[in-house]
C-alpha positions as CSV (number, residue, x, y, z in Angstrom):
1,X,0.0,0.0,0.0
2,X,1.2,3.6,-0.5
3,X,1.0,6.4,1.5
4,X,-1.6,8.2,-1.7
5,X,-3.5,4.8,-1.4
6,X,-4.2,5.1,2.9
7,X,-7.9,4.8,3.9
8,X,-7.8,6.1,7.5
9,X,-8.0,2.9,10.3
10,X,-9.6,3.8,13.5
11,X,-7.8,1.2,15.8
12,X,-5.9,1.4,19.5
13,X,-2.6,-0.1,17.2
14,X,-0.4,1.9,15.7
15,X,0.9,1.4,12.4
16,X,2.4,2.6,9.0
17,X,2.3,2.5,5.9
18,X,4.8,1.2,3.0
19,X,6.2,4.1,1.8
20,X,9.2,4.5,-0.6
21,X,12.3,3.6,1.6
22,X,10.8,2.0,4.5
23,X,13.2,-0.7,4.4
24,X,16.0,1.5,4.4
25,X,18.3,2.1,7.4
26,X,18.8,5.7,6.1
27,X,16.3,8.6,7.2
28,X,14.8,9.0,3.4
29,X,11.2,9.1,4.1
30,X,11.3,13.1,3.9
31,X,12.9,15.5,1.7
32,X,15.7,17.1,3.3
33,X,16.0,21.1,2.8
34,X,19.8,20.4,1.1
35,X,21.3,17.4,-1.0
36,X,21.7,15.2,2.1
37,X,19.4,15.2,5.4
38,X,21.1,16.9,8.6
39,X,21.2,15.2,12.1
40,X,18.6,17.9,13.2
41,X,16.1,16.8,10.5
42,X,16.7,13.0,11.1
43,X,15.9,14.2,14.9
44,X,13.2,16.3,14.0
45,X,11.1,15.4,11.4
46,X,8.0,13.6,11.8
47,X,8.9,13.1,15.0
48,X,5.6,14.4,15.7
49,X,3.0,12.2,14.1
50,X,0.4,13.6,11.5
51,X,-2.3,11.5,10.1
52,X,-1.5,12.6,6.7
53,X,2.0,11.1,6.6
54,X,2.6,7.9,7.1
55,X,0.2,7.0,9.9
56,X,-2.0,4.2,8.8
57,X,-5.2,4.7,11.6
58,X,-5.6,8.2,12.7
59,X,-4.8,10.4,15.6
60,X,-3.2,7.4,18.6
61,X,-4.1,10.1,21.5
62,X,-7.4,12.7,20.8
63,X,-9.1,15.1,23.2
64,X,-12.6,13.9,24.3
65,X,-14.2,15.9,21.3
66,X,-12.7,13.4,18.7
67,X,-9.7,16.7,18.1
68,X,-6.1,15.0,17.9
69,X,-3.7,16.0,19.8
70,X,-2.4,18.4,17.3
71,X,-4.4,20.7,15.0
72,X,-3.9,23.5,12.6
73,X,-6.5,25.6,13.4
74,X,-4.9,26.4,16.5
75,X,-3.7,29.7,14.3
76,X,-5.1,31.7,11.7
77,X,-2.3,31.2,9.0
78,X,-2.5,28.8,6.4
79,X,0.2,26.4,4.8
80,X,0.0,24.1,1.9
81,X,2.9,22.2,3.8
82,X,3.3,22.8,7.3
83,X,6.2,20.5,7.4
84,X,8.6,22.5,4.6
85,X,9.8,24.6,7.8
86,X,13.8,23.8,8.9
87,X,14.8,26.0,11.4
88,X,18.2,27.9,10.5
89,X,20.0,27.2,13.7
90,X,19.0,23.9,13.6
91,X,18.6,23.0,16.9
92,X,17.5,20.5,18.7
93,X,17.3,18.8,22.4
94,X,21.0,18.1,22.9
95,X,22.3,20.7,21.0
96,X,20.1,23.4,22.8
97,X,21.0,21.4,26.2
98,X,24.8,22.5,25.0
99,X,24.3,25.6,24.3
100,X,22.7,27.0,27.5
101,X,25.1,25.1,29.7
102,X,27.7,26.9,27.7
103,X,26.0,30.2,28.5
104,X,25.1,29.8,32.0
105,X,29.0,28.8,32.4
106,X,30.0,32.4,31.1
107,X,27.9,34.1,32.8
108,X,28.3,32.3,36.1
109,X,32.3,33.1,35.7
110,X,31.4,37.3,34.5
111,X,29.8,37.7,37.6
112,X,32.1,35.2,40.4
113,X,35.4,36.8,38.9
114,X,33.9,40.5,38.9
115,X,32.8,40.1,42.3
116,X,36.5,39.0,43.2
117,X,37.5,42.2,41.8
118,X,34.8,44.2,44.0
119,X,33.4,45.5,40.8
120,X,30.1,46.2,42.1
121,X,30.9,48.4,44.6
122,X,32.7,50.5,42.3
123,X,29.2,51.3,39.9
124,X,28.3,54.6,40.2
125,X,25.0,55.3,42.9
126,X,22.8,56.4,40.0
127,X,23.5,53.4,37.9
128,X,23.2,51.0,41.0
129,X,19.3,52.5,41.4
130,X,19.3,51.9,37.4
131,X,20.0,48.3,38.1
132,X,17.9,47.8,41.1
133,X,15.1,49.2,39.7
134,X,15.1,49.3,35.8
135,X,16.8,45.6,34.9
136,X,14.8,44.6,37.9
137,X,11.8,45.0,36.0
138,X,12.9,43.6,32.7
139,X,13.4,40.6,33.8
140,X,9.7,40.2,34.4
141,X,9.0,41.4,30.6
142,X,11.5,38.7,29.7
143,X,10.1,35.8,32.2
144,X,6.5,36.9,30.6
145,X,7.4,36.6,27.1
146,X,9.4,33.5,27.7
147,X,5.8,32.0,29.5
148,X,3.9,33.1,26.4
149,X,6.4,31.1,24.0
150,X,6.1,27.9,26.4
151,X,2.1,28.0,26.0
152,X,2.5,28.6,21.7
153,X,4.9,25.6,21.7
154,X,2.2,23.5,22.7
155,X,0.6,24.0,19.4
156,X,3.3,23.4,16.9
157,X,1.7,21.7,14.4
158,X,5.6,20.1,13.4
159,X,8.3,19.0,15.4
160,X,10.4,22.0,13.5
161,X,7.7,24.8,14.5
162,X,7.6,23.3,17.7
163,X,11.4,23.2,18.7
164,X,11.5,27.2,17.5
165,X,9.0,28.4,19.7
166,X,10.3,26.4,22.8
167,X,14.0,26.7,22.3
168,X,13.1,30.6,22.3
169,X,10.8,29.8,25.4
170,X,14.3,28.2,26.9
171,X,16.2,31.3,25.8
172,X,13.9,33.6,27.3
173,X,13.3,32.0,31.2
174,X,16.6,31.5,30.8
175,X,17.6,35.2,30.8
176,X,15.3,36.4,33.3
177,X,16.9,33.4,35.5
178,X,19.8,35.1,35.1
179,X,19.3,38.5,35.7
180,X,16.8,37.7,38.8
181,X,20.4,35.3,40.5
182,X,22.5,38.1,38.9
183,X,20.8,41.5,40.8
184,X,20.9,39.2,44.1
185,X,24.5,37.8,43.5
186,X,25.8,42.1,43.1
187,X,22.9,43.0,45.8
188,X,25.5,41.1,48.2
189,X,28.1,43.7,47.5
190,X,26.6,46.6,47.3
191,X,24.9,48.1,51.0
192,X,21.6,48.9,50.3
193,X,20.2,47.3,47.4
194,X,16.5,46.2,47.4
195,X,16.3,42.8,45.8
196,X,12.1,43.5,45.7
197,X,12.6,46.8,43.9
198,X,12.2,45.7,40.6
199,X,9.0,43.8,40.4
200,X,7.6,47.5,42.5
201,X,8.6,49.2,39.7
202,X,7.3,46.7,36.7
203,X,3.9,46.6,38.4
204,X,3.3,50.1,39.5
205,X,5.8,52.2,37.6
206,X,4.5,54.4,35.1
207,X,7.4,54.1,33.2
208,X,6.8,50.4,32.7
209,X,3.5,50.3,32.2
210,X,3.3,50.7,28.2
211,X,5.9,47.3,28.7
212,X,3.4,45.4,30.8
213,X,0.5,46.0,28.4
214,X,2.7,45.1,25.6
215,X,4.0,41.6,27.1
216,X,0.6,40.8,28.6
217,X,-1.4,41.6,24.7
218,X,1.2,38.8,23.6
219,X,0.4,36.5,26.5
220,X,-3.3,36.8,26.0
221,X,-3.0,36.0,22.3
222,X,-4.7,32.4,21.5
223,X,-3.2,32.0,18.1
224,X,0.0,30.6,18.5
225,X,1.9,31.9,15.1
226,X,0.7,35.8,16.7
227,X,2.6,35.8,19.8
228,X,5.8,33.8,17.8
229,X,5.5,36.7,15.5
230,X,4.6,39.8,18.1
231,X,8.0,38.9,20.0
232,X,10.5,37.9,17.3
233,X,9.1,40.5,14.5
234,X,7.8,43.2,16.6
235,X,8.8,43.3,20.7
236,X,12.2,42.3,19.9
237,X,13.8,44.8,17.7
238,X,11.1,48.0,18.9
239,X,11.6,47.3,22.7
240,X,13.7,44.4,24.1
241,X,16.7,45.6,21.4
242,X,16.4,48.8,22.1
243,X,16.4,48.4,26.1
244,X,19.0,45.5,26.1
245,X,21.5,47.1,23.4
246,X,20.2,50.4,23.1
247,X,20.2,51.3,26.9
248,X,22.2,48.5,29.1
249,X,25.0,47.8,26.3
250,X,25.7,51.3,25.5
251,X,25.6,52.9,29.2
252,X,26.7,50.2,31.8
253,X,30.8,50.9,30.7
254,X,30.2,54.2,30.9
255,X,29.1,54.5,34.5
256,X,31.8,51.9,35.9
257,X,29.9,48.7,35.0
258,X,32.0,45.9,32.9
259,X,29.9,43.1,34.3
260,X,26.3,44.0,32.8
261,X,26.7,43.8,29.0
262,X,28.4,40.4,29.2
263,X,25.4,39.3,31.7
264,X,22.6,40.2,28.6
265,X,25.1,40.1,25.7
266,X,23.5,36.7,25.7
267,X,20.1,37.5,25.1
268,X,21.5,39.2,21.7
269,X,22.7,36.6,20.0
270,X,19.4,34.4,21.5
271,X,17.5,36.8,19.6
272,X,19.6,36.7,16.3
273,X,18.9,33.2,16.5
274,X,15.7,33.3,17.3
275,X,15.0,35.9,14.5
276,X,16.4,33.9,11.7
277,X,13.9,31.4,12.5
278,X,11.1,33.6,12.4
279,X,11.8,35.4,9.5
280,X,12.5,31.4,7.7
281,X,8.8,30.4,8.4
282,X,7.0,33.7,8.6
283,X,8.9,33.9,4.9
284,X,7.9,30.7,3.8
285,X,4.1,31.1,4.7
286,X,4.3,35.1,2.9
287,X,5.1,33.1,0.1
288,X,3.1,30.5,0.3
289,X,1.9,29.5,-3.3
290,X,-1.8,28.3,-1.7
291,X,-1.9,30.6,1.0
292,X,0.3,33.6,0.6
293,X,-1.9,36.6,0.0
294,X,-3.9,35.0,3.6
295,X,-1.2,35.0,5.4
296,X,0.9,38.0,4.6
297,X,-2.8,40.3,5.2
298,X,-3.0,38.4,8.6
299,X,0.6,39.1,9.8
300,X,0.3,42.7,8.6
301,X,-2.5,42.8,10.7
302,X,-0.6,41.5,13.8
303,X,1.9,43.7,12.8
304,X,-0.6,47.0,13.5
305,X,-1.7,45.5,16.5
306,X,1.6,44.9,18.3
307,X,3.6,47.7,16.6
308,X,1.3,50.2,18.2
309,X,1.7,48.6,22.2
310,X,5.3,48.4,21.1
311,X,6.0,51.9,20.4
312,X,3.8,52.9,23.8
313,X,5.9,50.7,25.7
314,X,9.1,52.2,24.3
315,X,8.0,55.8,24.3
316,X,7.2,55.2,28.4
317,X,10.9,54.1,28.7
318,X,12.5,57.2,27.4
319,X,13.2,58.7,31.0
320,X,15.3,56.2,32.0
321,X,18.1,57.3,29.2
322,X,18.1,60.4,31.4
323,X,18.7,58.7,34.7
324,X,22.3,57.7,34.6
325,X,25.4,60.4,35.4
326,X,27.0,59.7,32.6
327,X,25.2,59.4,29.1
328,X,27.2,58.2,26.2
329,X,23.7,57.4,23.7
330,X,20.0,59.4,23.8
331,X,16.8,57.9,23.5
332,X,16.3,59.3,19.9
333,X,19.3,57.5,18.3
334,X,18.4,54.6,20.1
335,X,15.1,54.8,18.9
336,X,16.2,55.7,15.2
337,X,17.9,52.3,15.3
338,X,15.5,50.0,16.8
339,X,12.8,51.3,14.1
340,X,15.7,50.8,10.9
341,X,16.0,47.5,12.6
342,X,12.5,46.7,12.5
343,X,11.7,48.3,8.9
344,X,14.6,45.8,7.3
345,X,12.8,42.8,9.5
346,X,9.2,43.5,8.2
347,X,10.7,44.6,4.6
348,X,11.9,40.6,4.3
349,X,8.5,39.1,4.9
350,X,7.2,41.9,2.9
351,X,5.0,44.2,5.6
352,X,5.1,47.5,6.2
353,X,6.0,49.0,9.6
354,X,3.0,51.7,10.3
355,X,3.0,55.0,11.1
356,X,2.4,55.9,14.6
């Protein structure tokens, strides 16, 4: 039997059927992206089962309703193959596993051998407040997003669309992990310092509160594809760039702080990462040859919905560019560059940025 010739076989036993290469040792019952299949697509594809390929009966585990487990109305965007989609860093569980411990290992050392040096105590007062208070809250913005990409994971329709959305999940708790052990590990050494500050300040602060409405928009999205695409298109280069690289990175040296941008140069090339994904799939469903003209009006409409909490959210943060002594970058530049950044992002899946 081949896999055109299935009739569907509602039965507790899984099964297969005989498809071109089944008797192979090889991993040839896909076709991989280049001239020869990668370990991550051998690890990743089909790994989670679809009815339509292969599977002889149909879904093995369904929700009372008759649903299986996966679906692909779970979003509103459309694909005439939903398994095309290799992820450009082409990660997977051990690799991922790898790469954080590698991370966690630098930035574990940054902080032990800067303490050694009594760094902290030499940051200047405003900066420490900056710190306390202002990184203090991020790290909620970054926890929340991270939470958000755990929940759309669930939904992957693939194995590849899956692994994204979670590795970036990972990424994500994994940063604000590190900033929350990271503010209590300098809080040691510096007399003073209110560990609590910072979730104060994200809950009640003005300043913050264009942030919150952002992050929690995303959160409360039920289509899975629209929060992937609010943090990785949108958030990320209008207001997690622009705080992380455009505020922290630029001013921390400045005001007597090496320690900082090594902490969340980590997050950047997460998000680098991250947005190479993004752009691959969001790409490949723009260009869809079923679907594209669907899709692309549905992610410029995500795109006005989430550019316009984005740019509140960053326009509430300007005062903090004013807060430390010294000021080596202003809110404006920082700005300039975070909406070039976004324009080139949004010009490759062919959407417009709007006017605000």
């Amino acid at each position: 039997m081949t896999v055109a010739e299935n009739t569907e076989v509602k039965s507790g036993a899984a099964g297969s059927a005989v498809f071109p290469g089944s008797d192979s040792r090889h991993y040839n019952y896909f076709d991989p992206k280049g001239k020869r299949a990668t370990h991550y697509e051998d690890m990743t594809v089909d790994v989670q089962p679809d009815p339509e390929r292969y599977l002889l009966q149909s879904w093995i585990i369904a929700f009372p309703d008759g649903r299986g487990a996966y679906f692909k109305d779970a979003t509103a965007a459309l694909s005439s193959n939903w398994h095309a989609f290799r992820a450009p860093d082409q990660e997977w569980e051990r690799t991922h596993y790898q790469r954080q411990s590698k991370i966690e290992a630098m930035v574990q050392n940054v902080i032990i051998n800067g303490r050694k040096a009594g760094a902290p105590k030499a940051f200047d007062k405003a900066w420490v407040k900056i710190l306390q208070n202002h990184l203090g809250a991020w790290k909620h913005a970054e926890f929340g997003l991270g939470t958000s990409l755990m929940q759309a994971q669930r939904y992957g329709y693939t194995q590849m669309i899956n692994n994204a959305t979670l590795t970036n999940s990972s990424y994500k708790l994994r940063l604000a992990q590190d900033l929350t052990l990271y503010l209590a590990e300098i809080g040691m050494d510096i007399a003073g310092f209110d560990d609590e500050a910072g979730k104060r300040v994200w809950v009640g602060d003005s300043m913050w509160q264009g942030t919150r409405e952002a992050v929690e928009s995303i959160m409360g999205a039920t289509d899975y594809l629209e929060q992937y695409f609010a943090i990785n298109i949108v958030f990320e280069p209008l207001v997690g760039e622009l705080f992380r690289s455009g505020f922290l990175m630029q001013t921390a040296a400045a005001n007597g702080d090496f320690i900082t941008p090594s902490v969340v140069s980590a997050a950047e090339a997460d998000y680098e990462r991250n947005l190479a994904n993004a752009i691959d799939l969001f790409h490949l469903l723009a260009t869809d040859p079923q679907h594209g003209v669907h899709n692309s009006a549905l992610f410029q409409s995500w795109t006005r919905k989430h550019a316009a909490l984005a740019a509140k959210a960053a326009t509430g943060l300007q005062p903090i560019w004013s807060q430390p002594h010294s000021k080596p970058v202003q809110f404006a530049d920082a700005k300039a560059n975070s909406v070039e950044r976004i324009t080139k992002i949004l010009g490759e899946l062919g959407l417009n940025l709007p006017k605000e």
